[in-house]
N, C-alpha and C positions, 0 to 999 in steps of 0.2 A: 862677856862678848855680846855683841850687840845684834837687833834682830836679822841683820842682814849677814853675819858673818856666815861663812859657809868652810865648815869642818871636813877637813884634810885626813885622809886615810892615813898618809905619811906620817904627819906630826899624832897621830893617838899611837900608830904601831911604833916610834920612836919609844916615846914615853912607855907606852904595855912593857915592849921589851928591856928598858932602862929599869923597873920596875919586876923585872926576874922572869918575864915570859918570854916563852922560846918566840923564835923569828918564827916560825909558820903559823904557829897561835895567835899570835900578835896581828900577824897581818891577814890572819880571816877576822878575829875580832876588831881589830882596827878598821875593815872593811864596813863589816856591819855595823858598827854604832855611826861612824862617820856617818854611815847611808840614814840612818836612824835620828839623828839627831839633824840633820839637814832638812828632815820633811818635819822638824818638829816635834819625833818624838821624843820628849824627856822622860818619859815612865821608868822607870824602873826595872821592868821585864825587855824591855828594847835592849838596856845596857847591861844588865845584870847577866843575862842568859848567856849572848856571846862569852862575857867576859868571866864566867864562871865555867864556860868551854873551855877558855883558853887557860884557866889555874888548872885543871883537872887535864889537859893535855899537856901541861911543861910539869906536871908533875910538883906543884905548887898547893900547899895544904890549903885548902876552902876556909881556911879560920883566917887569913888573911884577906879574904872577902870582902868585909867590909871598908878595912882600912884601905885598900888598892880601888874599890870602889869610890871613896870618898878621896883620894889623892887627884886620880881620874877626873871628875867631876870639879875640883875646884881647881886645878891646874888649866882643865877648859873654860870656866867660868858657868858651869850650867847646873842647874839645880834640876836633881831626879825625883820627878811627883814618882809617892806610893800607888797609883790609881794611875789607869789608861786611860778613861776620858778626861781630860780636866781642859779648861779653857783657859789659850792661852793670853787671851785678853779679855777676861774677866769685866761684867758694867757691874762693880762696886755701887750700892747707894750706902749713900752715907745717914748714918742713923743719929737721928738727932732726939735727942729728951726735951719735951717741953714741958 
């Protein structure tokens, strides 16, 4: 999804709860990454935290973590930095051998 797309509470608690999380879970975690991932946070802890809420209140084992994580994630098109500061537009130089 492209810089400009702007993430729907709707369409993530769809998906959380298509993916076995209760409707109230869903839609506080849906609420907060939505809000999370619109001001650009991709980290990890932005997404993780809610959504490790909401396995442990639908009463969904934590060892599906990662996998509900990474369906998440590519189903919105975003990639979760391990690190909270990272830049998101990076000035690359390019390393040249001479």
């Amino acid at each position: 999804m492209g810089e400009k797309t702007k993430y729907r509470a709707t369409d993530l608690t769809a998906w959380l709860t298509a993916a076995g999380i209760d409707d109230d879970a869903a839609r506080r975690a849906g609420r907060v990454i939505a809000g999370a991932w619109n001001q650009g946070e991709f980290y990890a802890s932005a997404t993780g935290l809610p959504l490790a809420a909401a396995l442990t209140a639908s009463g969904v084992p934590l060892a599906r973590f990662d996998t509900t994580a990474d369906g998440l994630a590519r189903r919105f098109g975003v990639h979760l930095h391990d690190v909270p500061a990272w830049d998101r537009e990076p000035h690359w130089r390019k390393e040249t051998s001479t």
